[in-house]
N, C-alpha and C positions, 0 to 999 in steps of 0.2 A: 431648598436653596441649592441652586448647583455647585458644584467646587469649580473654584478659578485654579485652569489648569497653568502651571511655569510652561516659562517658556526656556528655551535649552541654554541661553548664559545664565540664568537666574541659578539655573540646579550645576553650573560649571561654579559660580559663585561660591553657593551654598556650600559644595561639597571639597572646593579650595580653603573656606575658612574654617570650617571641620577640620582641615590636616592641620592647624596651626593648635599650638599648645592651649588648654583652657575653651576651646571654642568648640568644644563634641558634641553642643545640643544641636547645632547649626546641621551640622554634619547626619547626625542623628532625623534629625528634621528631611533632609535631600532622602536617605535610604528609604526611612517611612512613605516618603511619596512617591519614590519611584517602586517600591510595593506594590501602592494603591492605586498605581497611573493605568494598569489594564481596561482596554472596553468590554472585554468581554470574563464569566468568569472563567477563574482555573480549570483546564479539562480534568473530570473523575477518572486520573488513569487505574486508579485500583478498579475499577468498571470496568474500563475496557480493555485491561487485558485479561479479566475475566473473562468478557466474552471470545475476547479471542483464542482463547485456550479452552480447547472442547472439554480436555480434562477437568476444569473445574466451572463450569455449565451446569445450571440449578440441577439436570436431570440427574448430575455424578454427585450430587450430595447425598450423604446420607441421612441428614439430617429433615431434609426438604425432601425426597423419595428415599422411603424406610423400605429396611430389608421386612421379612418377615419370619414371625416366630408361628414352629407350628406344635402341634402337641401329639405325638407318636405313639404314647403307650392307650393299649387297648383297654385298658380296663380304667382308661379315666374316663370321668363324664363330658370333659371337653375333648375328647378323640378326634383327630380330625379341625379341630378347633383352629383356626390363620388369625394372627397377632401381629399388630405393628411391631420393630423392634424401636426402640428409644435410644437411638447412640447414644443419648447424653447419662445414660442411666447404668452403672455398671454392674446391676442386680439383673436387668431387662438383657438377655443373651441368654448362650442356650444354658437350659437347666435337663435337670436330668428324664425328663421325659420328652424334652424337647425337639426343635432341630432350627437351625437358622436358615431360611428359605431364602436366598438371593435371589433380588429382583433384575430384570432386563435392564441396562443404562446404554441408552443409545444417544451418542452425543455428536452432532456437525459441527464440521469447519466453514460453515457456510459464509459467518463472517469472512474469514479469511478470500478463501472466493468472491466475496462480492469486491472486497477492498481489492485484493489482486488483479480482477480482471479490470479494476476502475483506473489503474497503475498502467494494465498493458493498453489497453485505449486509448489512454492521456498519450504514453511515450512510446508507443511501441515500434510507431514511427519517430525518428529523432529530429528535434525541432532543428526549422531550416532558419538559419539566420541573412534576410532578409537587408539586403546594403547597397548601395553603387558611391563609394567612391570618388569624390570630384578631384582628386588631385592622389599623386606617387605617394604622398606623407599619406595623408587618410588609408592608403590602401596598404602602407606597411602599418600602420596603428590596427588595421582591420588583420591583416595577417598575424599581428601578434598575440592578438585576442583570442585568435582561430588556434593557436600553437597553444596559449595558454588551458583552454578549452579540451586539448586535445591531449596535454599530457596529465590533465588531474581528471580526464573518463568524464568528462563532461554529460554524455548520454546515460550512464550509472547514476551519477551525479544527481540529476532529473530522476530520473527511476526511483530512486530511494528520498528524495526529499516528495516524492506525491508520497509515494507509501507510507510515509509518517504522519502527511497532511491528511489523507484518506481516514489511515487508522485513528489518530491519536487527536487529533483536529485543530494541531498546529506544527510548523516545524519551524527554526530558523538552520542559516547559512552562514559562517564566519571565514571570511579569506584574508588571509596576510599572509606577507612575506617572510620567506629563511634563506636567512646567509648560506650559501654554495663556493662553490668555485666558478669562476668568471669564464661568463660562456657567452653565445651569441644564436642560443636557439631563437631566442625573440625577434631576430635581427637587428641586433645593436649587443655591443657590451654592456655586460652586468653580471655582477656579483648574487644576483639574489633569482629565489624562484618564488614563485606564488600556488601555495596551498589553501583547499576548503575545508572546513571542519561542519559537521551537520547537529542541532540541538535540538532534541526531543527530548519531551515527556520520557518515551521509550527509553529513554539513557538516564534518566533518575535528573534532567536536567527541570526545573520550572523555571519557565520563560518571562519576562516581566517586561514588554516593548510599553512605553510611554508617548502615548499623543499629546500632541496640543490641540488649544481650541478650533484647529484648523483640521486636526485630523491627519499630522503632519506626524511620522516618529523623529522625536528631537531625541530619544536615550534610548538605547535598551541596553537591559539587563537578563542575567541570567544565574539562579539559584544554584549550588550542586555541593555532596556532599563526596570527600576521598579521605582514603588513611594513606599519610605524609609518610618521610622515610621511619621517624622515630617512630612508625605504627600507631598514632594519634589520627584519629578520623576528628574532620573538621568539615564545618562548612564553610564554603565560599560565597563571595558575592560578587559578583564581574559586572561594569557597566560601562559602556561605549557611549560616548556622546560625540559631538561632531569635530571638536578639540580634542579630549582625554580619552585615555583609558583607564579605568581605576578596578582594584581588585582589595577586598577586606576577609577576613576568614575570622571565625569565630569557632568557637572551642565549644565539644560538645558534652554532654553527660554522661555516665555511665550507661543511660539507657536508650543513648542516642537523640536524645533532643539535645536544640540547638541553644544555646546560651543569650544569644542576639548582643553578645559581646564585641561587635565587628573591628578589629582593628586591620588598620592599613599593610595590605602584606609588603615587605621591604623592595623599593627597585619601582615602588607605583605612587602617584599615576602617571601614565608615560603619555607624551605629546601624539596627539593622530595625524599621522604627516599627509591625508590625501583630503581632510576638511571637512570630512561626509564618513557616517557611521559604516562601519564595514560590514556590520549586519543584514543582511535579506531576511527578514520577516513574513511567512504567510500563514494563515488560517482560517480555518471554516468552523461554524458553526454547530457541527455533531459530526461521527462516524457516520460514514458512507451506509451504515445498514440500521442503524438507529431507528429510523420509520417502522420496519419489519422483524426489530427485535421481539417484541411477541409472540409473532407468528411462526418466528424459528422456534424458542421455547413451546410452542406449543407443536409444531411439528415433532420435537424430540421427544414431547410427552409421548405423544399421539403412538410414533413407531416405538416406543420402550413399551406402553400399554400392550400393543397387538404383539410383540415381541413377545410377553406373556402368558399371554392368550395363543398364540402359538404353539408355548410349550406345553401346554395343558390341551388343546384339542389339535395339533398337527394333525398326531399319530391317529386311525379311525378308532372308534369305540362301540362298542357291538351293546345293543339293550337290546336286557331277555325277561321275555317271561314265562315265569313259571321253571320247574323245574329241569335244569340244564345235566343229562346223564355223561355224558363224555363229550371233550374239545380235541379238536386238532391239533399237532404240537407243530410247535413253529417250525415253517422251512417245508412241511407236508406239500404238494403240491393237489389239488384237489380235497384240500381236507371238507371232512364232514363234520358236522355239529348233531351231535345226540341229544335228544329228550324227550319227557312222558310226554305222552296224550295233553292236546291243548299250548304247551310249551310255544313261545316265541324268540326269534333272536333275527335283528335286526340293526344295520348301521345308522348313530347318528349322523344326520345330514346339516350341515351348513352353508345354508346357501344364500341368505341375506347380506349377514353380518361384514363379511370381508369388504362386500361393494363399497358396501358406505367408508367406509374406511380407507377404503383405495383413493372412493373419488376426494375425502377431503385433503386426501396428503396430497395428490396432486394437485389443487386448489390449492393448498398453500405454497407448497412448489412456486407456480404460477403467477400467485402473486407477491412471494419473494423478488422471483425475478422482474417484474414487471411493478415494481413500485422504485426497486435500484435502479430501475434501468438498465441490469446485467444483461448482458446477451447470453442466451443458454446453447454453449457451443460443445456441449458435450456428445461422442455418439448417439445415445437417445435422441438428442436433440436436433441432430442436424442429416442423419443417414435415412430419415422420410423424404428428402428436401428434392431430392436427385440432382438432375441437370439443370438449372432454373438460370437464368439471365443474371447479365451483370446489374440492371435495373433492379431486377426482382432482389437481388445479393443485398443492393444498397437500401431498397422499403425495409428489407430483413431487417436490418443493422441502424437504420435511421435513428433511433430511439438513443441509443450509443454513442452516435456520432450526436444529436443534439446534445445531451448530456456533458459531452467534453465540450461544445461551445458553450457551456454552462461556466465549467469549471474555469473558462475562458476569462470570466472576470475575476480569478484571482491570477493566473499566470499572465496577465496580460500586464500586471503590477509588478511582479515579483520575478519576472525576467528581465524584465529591462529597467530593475534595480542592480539588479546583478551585472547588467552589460555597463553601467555605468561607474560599480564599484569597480571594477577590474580596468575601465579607461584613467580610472583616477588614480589605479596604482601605477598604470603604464607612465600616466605623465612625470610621475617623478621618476619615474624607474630611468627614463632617457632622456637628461637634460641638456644633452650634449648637442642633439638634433636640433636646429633651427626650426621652429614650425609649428615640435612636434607635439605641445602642449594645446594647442590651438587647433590644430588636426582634431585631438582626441575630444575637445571640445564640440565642435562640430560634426562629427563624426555620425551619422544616424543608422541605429542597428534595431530593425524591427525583428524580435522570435515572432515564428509565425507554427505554431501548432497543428499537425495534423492528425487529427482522428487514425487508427489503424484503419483500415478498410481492405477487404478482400477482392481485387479485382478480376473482373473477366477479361482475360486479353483478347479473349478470341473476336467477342463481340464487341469489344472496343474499335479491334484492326479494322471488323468489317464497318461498322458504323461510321468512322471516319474516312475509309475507303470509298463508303458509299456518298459522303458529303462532298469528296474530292474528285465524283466525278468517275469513280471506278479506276482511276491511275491508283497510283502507287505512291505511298504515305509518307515511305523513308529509301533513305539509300542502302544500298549492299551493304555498304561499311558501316551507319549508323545502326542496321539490324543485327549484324556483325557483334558490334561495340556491348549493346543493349543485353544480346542473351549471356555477354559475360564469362562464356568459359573458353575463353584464350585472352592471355594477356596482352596480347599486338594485333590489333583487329585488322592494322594495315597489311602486317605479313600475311596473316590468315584469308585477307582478300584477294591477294600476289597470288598465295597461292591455288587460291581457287580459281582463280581465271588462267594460272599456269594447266592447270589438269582439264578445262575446259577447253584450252585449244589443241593441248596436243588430243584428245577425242576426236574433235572433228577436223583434226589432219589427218587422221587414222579411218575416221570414217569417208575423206572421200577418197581414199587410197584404195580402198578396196576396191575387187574386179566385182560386176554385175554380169547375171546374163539374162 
């Protein structure tokens, strides 16, 4: 039987009759459901910041790769003898004939890389917001969005809320306003600015957005625990609905769990003056590298194994037979090796074993990269490549760029929920404008995302030069403007054409003979 999800008066209801004296089951009742309201489950952040921490990567356990115990004294019959160690065992270390043989741990940040470069991809160019305008009102509501945008780093902003959705496989977004001193950066008078605050997993926050049967968020919530001034650590419960704000904190244990004692923190719940949750919610389905986590683990095996094997055959090793009379001492140049009649001595040679081992690390390399759809743009990767076309640039990179039209069906959501929170703080923010609520209503602001992408200018200039007939694409001054190092492209043109003519007054002045 499915659960009948509320719908967002019912849990405004519920959790209004909760604050009234005697009536806590009610209340009790709304918290539990907005709990339960998740479509998807909780992300395992104990997991993933495991993996994202090379440091503690099954291969740096010691528990899961044992050092080993060796046994040194010559006159045991286990001479020579290599012994797992047993961390768990505080007998198991060294003993008196013994020695504790540390093993190779070779551990990648490869996670990190894949997530990172899926960040610089997504935003590395900054989302073009997409408008025109039909009226003065509209186009100061658009300008003020643009001002709001521009002093809370809006392109950081982006940056770090994918890096959270990449890693951790959800983030939200909370913007409200703080009393200031009255200013008119907005263009209009007002007392107030408008700040974002970002919630992740990563912050010890657990996020709890509620659908309805529509698939609509009518509430979200958010978990988190802090020690208050009296050095009492408590947990909190925050939740937005399209009315309220409401906030409960509950009292924890000695041992850190939580009581589920939730009572109303003083001062709440406070009225939502713009009608619509101030929350941006997005998330995905797994970590960015999730698919290839194996393959990393086993990569790290793979180079900590041959790491070992490294140290035990780098160096050459000479096999003899038969009786060996005198050796060379090290540093000899030309040394000679002595021995009786029949005697052999001769280098171990390895000559198989490395290949295979090469070719699978690079195999999994390979297919790291090429299941993420990371671009591998590291020296190795990219200094075979040489001089190759802008075409040839873009087949490279194709894979990258489809990927972030991937990611496209979540920021295609989750930005222009955002451009619509911030029209709704504008409209009350200036009531004074005739218009100006109605502007912002109508108002239509598409993000439009672009992939990073490496261009060729060369072959672009020519390609389009060549479509144009072999004229000339741009003006002096828009070429001027483009390459950007001078800040008055106009002067900079003055002045070029000033030095061009006094030249050819100078040139036809001169005598010929």
């Amino acid at each position: 039987m499915v659960q009948q999800k509320l719908d967002g008066a019912t849990i405004d209801r519920l959790l209004q009759e909760g604050l009234q004296e005697g009536h806590i089951t009610e209340m009790i009742a709304a918290v539990t459901e907005l709990h339960n309201g998740r479509l998807m489950p909780l992300p395992d952040t104990k997991e993933i910041n495991k993996q994202l921490d090379p440091n503690t990567h099954d291969v740096m356990d010691p528990t899961l790769r044992k050092d080993k115990r060796v046994v040194v004294d010559p006159q045991s019959e286990d001479y020579g003898r290599v012994m797992d160690v047993n961390p768990n065992s505080v007998r198991d270390g060294v003993g008196e004939n013994t020695r504790i043989e540390k093993v190779t741990r070779i551990a990648l940040a490869l996670q990190k890389l894949i997530r990172e470069r899926a960040v610089s991809w997504t935003f590395g160019i900054p989302v073009q917001l997409n408008c025109k305008p039909e009226n003065d009102t509209q186009k100061q509501v658009f300008d003020a969005l643009k001002r709001i945008y521009y002093d809370v780093k809006i392109n950081t902003i982006n940056r770090k809320v994918a890096r959270h959705l990449y890693g951790n496989t959800e983030v939200a977004e909370y913007w409200y306003p703080v009393s200031t001193e009255k200013h008119t950066l907005y263009g209009f008078e007002t007392p107030v600015k408008f700040k974002v605050a970002i919630f992740s997993p990563a912050f010890g926050d657990t996020l709890y957005p509620y659908f309805d049967a529509n698939r609509d968020l009518i509430a979200f919530s958010r978990e988190f625990s802090r020690k208050d001034n009296d050095l009492q650590t408590r947990s909190y419960f925050e939740t937005w609905t399209a009315e309220w704000h409401y906030l409960w904190s509950s009292d924890t244990t000695q041992t850190g769990a939580k009581t589920n004692n939730w009572q109303i923190v003083d001062g709440y719940p406070v009225q939502n003056a713009i009608g619509k949750i101030p929350v941006i919610y997005g998330s995905q389905p797994e970590p960015e590298w999730q698919c290839v986590q194996g393959l990393i683990d086993r990569l790290e095996k793979l180079l900590s194994n041959f790491g070992d094997t490294n140290d035990y055959h780098a160096s050459p090793k000479i096999f003899v037979k038969g009786h060996i009379v005198g050796f060379a001492r090290k540093g000899d140049a030309g040394g000679i090796i002595e021995g009786d009649d029949g005697a052999e001595a001769q280098y171990l040679s390895w000559a198989n074993a490395p290949e295979s081992v090469k070719l699978e690390i690079e195999t999994l390399l390979r297919m790291i990269y090429t299941l993420t759809r990371t671009p591998d743009i590291s020296w190795e990767g990219v200094k075979s490549l040489g001089n190759i076309s802008g075409v040839a640039l873009k087949l490279l990179f194709m894979d990258a760029d489809l990927k972030v039209q991937d990611k496209c069906e979540i920021w295609d959501d989750y930005l222009p929920r955002r451009n619509n929170v911030v029209k709704a703080y504008l409209k009350i923010a200036n009531l004074k404008q005739q218009g100006w609520q109605d502007a912002a209503d109508q108002l239509m602001i598409e993000p439009i995302v672009t992939p990073y992408t490496i261009e060729d200018e060369d072959g672009k200039v020519s390609r389009l030069t060549a479509a144009n007939g072999g004229k000339a694409i741009a003006s002096r001054r828009t070429t001027i403007a483009k390459l950007g190092w001078v800040d008055d492209a106009d002067q900079e043109l003055s002045d070029i054409e000033t030095e061009e003519a006094a030249e050819r007054s100078a040139t036809q002045g001169e005598f010929t003979i």
